[in-house]
C-alpha positions as CSV (number, residue, x, y, z in Angstrom):
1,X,64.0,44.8,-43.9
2,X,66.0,47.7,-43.1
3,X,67.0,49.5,-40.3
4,X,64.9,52.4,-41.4
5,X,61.7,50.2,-41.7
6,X,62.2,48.4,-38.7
7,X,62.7,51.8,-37.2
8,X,59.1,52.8,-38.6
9,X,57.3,49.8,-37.3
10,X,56.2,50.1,-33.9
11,X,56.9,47.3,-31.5
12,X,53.9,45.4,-30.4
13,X,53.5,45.5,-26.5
14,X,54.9,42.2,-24.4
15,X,51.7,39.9,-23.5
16,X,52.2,39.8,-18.9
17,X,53.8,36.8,-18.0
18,X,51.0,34.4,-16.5
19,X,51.1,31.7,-13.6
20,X,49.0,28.7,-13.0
21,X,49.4,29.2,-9.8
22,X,48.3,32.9,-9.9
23,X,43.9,32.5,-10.6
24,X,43.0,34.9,-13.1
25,X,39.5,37.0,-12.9
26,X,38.1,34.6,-15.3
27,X,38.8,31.4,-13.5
28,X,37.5,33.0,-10.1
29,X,34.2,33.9,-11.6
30,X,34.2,29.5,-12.8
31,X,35.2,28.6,-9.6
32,X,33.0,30.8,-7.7
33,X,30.3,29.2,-10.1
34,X,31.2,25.7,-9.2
35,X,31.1,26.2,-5.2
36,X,27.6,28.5,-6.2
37,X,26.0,25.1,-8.0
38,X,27.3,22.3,-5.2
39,X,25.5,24.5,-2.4
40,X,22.8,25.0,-4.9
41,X,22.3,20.9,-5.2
42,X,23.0,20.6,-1.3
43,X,19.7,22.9,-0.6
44,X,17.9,20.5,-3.1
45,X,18.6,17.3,-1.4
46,X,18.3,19.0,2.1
47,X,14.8,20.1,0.6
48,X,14.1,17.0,-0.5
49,X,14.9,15.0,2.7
50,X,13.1,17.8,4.7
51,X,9.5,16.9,2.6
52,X,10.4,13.3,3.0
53,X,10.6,13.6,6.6
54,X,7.6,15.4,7.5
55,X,5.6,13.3,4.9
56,X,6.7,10.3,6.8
57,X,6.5,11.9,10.2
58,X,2.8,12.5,8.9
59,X,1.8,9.3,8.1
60,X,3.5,7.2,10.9
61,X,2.3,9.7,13.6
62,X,-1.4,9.0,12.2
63,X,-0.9,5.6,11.2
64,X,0.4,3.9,13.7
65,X,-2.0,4.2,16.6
66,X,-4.0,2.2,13.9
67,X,-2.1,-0.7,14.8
68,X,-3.7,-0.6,18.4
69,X,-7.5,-0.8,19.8
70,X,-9.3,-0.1,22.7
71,X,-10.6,-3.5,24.1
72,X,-12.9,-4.5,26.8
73,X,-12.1,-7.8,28.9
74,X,-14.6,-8.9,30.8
75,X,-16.5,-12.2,32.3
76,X,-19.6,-13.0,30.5
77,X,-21.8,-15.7,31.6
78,X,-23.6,-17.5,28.8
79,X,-27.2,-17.3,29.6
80,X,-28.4,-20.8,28.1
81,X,-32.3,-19.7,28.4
82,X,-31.5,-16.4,26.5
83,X,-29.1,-18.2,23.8
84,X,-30.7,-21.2,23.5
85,X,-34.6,-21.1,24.9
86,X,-35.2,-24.8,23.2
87,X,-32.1,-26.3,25.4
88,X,-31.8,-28.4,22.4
89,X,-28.3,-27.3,21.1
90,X,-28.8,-27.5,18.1
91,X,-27.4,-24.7,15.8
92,X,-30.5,-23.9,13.6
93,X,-32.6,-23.1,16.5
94,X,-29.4,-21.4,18.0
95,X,-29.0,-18.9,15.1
96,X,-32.3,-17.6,15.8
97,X,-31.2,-15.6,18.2
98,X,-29.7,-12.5,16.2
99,X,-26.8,-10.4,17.3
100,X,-29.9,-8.1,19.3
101,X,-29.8,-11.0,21.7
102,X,-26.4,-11.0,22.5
103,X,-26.1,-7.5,22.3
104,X,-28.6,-6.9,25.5
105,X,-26.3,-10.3,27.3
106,X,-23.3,-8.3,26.5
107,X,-24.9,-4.8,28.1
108,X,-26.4,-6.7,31.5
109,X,-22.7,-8.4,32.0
110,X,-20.8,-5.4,31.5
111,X,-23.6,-3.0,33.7
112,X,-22.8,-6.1,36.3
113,X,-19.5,-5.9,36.5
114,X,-19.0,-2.2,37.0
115,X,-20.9,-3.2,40.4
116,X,-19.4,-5.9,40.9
117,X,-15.9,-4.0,40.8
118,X,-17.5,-0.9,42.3
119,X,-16.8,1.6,39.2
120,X,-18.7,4.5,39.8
121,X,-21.1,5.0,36.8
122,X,-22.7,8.4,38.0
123,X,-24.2,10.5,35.5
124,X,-23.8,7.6,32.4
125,X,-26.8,6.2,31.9
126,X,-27.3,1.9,31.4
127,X,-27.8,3.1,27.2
128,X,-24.5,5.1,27.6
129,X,-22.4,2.0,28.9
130,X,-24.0,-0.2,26.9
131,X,-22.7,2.5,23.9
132,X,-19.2,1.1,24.5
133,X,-19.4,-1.7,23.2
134,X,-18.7,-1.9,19.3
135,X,-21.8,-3.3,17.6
136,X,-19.2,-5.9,15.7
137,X,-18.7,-7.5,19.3
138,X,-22.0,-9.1,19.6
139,X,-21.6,-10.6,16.1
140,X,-17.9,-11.9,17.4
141,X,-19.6,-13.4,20.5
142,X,-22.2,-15.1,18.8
143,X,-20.0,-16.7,16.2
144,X,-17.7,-18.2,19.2
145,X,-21.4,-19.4,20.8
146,X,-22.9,-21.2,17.7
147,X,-19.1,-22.7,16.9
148,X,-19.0,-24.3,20.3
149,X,-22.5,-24.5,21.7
150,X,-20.5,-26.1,25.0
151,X,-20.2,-22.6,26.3
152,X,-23.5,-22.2,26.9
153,X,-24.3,-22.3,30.6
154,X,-20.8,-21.3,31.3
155,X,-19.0,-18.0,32.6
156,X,-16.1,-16.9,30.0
157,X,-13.3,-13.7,29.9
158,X,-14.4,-12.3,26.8
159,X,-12.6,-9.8,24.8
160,X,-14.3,-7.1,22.7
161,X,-13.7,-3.8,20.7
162,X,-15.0,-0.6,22.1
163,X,-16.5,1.8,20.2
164,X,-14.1,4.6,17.6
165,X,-15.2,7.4,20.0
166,X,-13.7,5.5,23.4
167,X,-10.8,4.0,21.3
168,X,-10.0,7.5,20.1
169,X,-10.4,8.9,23.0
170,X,-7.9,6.6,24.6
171,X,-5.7,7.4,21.9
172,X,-5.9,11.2,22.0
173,X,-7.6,11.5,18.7
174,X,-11.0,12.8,21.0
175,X,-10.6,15.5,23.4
176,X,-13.0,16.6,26.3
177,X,-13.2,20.3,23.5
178,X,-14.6,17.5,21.2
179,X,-17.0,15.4,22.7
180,X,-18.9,18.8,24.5
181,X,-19.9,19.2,20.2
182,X,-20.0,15.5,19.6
183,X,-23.7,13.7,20.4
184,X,-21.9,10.1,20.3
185,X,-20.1,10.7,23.5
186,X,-20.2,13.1,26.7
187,X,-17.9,14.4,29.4
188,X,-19.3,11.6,31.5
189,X,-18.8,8.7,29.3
190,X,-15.3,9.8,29.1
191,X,-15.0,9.5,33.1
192,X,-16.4,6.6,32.9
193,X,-13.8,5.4,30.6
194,X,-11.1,6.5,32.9
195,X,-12.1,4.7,35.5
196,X,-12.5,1.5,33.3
197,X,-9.1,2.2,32.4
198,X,-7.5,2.5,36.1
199,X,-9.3,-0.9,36.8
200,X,-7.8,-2.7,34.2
201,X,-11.3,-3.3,32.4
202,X,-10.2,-1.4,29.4
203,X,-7.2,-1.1,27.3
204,X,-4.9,-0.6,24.6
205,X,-4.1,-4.0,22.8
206,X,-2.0,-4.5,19.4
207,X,-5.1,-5.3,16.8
208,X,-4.4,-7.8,14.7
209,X,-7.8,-7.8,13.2
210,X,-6.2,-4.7,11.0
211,X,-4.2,-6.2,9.3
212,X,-6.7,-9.8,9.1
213,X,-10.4,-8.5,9.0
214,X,-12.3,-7.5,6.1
215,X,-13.9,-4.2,5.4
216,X,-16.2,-2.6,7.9
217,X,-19.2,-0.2,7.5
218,X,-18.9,3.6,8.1
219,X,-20.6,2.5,11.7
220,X,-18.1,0.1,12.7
221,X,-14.3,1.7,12.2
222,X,-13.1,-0.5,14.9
223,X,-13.8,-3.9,13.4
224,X,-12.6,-2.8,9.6
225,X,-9.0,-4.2,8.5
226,X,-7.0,-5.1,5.6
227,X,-7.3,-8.7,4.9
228,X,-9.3,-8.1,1.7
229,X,-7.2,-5.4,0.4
230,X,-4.2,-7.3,1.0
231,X,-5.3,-10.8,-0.9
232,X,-6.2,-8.5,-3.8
233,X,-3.2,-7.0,-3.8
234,X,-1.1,-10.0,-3.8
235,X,-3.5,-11.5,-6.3
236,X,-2.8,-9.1,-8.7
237,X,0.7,-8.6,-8.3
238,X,1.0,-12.5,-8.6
239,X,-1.5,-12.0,-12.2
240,X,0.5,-8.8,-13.5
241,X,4.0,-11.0,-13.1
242,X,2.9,-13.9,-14.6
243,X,1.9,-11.7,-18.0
244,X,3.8,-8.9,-17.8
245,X,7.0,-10.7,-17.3
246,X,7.0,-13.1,-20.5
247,X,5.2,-10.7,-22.9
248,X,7.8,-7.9,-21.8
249,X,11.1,-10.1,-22.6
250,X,9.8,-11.1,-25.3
251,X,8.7,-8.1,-26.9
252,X,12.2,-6.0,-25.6
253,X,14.6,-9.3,-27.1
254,X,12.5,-8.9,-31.2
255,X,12.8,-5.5,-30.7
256,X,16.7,-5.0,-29.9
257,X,18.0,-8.1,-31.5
258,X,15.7,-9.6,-34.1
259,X,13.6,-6.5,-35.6
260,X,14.5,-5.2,-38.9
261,X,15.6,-1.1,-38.6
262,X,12.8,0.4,-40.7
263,X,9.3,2.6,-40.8
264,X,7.7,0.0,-38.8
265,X,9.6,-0.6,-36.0
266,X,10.1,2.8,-35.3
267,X,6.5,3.2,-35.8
268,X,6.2,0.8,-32.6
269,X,9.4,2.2,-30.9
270,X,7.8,5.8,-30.8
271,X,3.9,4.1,-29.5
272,X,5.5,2.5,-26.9
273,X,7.2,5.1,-25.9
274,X,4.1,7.2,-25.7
275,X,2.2,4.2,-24.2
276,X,4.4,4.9,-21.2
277,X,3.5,8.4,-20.4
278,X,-0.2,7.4,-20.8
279,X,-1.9,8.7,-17.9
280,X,-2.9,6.1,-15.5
281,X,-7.0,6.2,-15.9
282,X,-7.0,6.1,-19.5
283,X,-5.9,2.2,-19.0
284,X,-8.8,2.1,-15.9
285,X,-11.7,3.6,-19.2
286,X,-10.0,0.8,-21.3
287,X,-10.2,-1.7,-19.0
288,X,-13.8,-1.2,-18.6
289,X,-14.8,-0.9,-22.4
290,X,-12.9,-4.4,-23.5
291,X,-12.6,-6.4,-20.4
292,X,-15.8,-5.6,-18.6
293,X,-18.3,-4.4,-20.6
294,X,-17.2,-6.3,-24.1
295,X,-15.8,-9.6,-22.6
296,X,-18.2,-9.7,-20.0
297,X,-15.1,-10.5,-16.9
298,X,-16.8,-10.3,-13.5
299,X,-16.5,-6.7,-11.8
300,X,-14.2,-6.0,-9.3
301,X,-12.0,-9.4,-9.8
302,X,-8.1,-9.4,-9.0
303,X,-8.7,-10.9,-12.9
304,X,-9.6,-7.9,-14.5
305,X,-7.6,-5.3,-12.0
306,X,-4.3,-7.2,-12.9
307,X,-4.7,-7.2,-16.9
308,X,-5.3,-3.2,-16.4
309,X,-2.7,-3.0,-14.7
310,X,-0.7,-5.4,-17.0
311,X,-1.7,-2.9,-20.0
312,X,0.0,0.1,-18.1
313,X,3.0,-1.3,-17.1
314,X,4.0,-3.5,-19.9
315,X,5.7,0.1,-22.0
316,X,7.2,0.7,-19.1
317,X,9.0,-2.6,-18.7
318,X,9.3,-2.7,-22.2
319,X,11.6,0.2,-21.9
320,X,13.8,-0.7,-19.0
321,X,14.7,-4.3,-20.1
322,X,15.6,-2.9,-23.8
323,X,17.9,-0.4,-22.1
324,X,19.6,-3.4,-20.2
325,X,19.8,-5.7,-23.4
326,X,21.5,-2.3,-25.1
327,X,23.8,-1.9,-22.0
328,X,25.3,-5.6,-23.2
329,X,28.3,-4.8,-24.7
330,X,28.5,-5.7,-28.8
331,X,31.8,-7.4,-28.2
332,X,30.1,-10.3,-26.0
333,X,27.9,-10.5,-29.4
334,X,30.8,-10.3,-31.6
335,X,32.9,-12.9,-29.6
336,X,29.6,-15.7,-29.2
337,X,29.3,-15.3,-32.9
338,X,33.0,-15.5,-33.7
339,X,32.9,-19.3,-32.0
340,X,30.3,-20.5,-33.9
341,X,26.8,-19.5,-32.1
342,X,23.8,-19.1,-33.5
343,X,21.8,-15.8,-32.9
344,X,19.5,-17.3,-30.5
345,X,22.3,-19.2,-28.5
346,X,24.3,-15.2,-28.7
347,X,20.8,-13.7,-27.5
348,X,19.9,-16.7,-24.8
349,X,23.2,-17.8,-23.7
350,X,24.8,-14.8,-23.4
351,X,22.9,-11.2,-23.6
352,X,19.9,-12.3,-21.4
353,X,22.3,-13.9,-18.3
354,X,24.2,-10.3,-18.7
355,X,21.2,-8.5,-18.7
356,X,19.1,-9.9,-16.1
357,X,19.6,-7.9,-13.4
358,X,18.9,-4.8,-15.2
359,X,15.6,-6.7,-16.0
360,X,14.8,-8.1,-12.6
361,X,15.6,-4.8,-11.3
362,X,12.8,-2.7,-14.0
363,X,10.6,-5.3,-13.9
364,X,10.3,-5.7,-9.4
365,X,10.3,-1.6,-9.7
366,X,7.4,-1.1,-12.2
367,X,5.4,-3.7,-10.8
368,X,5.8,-1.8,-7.5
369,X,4.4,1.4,-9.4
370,X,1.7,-0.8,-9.9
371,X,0.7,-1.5,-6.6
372,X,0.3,1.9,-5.7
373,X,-2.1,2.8,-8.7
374,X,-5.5,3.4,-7.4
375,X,-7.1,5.4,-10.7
376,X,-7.6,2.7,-13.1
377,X,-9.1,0.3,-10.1
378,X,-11.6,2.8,-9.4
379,X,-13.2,2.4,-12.9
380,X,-13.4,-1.2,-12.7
381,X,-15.4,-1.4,-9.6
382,X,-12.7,-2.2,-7.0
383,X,-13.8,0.5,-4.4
384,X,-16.8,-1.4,-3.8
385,X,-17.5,-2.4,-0.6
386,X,-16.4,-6.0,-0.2
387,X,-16.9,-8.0,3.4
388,X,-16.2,-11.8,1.9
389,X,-12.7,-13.1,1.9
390,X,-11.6,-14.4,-2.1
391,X,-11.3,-18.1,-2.4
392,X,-7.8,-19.4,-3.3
393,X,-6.1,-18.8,-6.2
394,X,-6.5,-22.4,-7.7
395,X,-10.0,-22.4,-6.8
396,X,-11.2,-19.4,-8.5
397,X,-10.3,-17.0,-6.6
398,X,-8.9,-14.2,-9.4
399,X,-12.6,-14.3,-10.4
400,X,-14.1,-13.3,-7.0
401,X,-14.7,-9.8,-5.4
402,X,-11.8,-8.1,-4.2
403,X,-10.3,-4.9,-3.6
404,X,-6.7,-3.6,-3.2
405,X,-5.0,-1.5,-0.7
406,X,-4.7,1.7,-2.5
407,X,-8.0,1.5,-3.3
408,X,-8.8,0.8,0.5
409,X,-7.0,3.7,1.6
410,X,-9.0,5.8,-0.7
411,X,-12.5,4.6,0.4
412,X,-11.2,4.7,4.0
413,X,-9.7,8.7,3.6
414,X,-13.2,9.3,2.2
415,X,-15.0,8.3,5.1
416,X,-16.5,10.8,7.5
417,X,-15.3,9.6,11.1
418,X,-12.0,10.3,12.1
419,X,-11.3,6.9,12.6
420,X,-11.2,6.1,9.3
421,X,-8.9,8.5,8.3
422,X,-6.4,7.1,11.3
423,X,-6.9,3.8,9.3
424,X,-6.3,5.2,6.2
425,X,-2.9,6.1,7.2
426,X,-2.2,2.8,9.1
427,X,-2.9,1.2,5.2
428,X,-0.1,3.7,3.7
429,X,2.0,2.4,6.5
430,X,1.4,-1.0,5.2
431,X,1.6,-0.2,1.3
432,X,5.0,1.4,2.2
433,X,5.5,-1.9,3.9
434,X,5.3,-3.7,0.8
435,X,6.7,-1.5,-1.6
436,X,10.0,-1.5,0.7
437,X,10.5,-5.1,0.6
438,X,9.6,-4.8,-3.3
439,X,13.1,-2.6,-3.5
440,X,14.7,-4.4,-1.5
441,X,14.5,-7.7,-3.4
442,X,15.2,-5.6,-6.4
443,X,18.5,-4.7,-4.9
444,X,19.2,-8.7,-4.0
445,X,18.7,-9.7,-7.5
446,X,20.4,-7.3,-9.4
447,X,23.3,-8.1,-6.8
448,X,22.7,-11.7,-6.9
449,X,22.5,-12.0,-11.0
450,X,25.0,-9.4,-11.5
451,X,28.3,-10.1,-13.8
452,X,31.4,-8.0,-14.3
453,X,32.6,-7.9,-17.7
């Protein structure tokens, strides 16, 4: 090149000397992008934790006074000539007297005792005191009479439920605004209950018959609990881990390690997958077309509830304990085999130990999904009303009617009295009860099982 060409050709301006240290325009808009998104996901989980709270707050403020009933406690003298008009003690002629009997004992004791204790019953009638008492205390008193017929002739402290109005009214649940439009209580009754109250006749007592008693009727909120709903539960769960477990493993081990890589299996692959995001009632319709209505299982058992349930969960387990076998890494396979083992001993002796808690972990996790299904139970006739306690499990109890505690807290929230609806939440409290300790074994077994590699 010349010096007249080099002359001609113009110089190309110098690029400006740049400093990392020195943020350009570009990397301020990134940056500014960065701190934009982490406040962005700190709104989120404050959101988040905000809805958590107040659903909580929600169903512990309701729930809780559950826990608690308004009780009566009282002497009651055993009329022997009322309960027994043979004197013969003897429990056929005894049981002849129905719970009517012992109702009007019940109402002359307690009109007695005001007097005796000089409560002031002005303006309540003898029918309004004797309103009270919760018709499922006559029925608890006669049961105690015809267990021991000794008691007759003799004065006892009896303790009984008082009716949903005076229990919620104790509670705060029923306001003086309310009972002026409520025909089940008055202003007066509520006095009344005061007074009671001040003497020590009434009070608030932790109720262990919620979490023991069976069902009640829509008359009797005071007596109804969760015994049934819990056995069921716990029957189930027992049922759906027994089956759901095995046929699970088994299924995810063929499928990773055994299965030949063509049409077919990915055929299955893509049905389970869809099996999975199946919603939940479709398995309850199932349920009732092959295990009620073609194999003739009895309605309502923890039997039929647990294979529906078994149906719906198995994808979903299917799926977690493949991703743990895949999360095995392929040189523990490679090394097993490179000593000698056979596939099975690579698979048994090695992938599975590795794997377990992954397993233990989806498996304890979707069987806690499946306690809090209520959908499919509903077609198979679990929301009936059931008042009998299931016989063991070894003694045919899976077979019996039962019902489950999503499915209580469903009929209960249904229910027109207010008391239900304070017992409703008390069985969420309870559900959340289990499906806490559910996690929380989750968490000890993957911790317990789990290997570094």
């Amino acid at each position: 090149m010349t010096d007249a060409t080099a002359a001609a050709t113009p110089q190309s301006p110098a690029k400006p000397a740049t400093s990392l240290l020195q943020q350009t325009d570009r990397m301020k808009k990134r940056n500014a992008a960065e701190i934009r998104f982490k406040y962005y996901g700190i709104v989120a989980i404050c959101v988040s934790l905000s809805v958590l709270f107040i659903m909580l707050w929600t169903i512990f403020s309701d729930g809780v006074s559950a826990f608690r009933q308004a009780t009566f406690s009282f002497p009651v003298t055993l009329d022997a000539e009322r309960l027994d008009p043979n004197g013969n003690r003897q429990r056929d002629e005894m049981m002849r007297v129905t719970t009517i009997g012992y109702t009007g004992l019940l109402n002359d004791n307690l009109i007695a005792y005001l007097a005796e204790r000089g409560i002031s019953t002005e303006g309540v009638s003898d029918r309004e005191i004797a309103a009270f008492i919760s018709r499922d205390t006559p029925a608890r008193l006669r049961h105690m009479v015809l267990a021991d017929p000794s008691l007759l002739g003799q004065t006892i402290r009896f303790e009984g439920f008082a009716t949903g109005r005076v229990d919620g009214y104790l509670k705060g649940r029923v306001t003086r605004a309310i009972a002026e439009l409520d025909v089940n209580i008055s202003g007066a009754q509520l006095d009344l209950a005061d007074r009671m109250v001040d003497d020590g006749l009434l009070s608030l007592k932790f109720n262990w018959g919620f979490l023991t008693n069976p069902d009640a009727s829509d008359q009797r909120p005071e007596a109804s609990g969760l015994g049934v709903a819990m056995i069921g539960s716990a029957y189930m769960m027992l049922l759906v881990a027994l089956m759901v477990l095995p046929l699970g493993v088994s299924a995810s081990i063929y499928l990773e390690e055994f299965a030949p890589k063509n049409r077919w299996t990915d055929l299955i692959e893509v049905n389970i997958s869809n099996l999975a995001a199946v919603p939940s009632i479709v398995y309850g319709i199932l349920g009732l077309a092959i295990f009620i209505n073609f194999a003739q299982f009895p309605q309502s058992s923890p039997l039929v509830g647990a294979l529906v349930l078994t149906l719906m969960t198995l994808p979903t387990i299917i799926i977690a304990t493949r991703a743990a076998i895949r999360a095995v890494p392929p040189s523990i396979r490679d090394a097993a085999m490179g000593v000698g083992a056979s596939k099975m001993q690579v698979v048994f002796h090695h992938v599975l130990p590795l794997a377990a808690p992954g397993i233990l972990t989806g498996t304890i996790l979707g069987l806690a999904s499946a306690l809090g299904e209520t959908a499919p139970l509903l077609l198979i006739g679990m929301v009936a009303f059931v008042a009998n306690y299931p016989a063991g499990p070894f003694d045919g109890g899976i077979f019996d009617p039962a019902t489950a505690l999503p499915v209580q807290v469903y009929s209960w929230a249904s229910r027109a009295d207010p008391a239900f609806i304070e017992r409703s939440a008390g069985a969420i409290i309870v559900l959340l009860a289990f499906l806490l300790i559910m996690n929380i074994l989750a968490i000890m077994l993957r911790r317990r099982f789990e290997r570094r590699w």
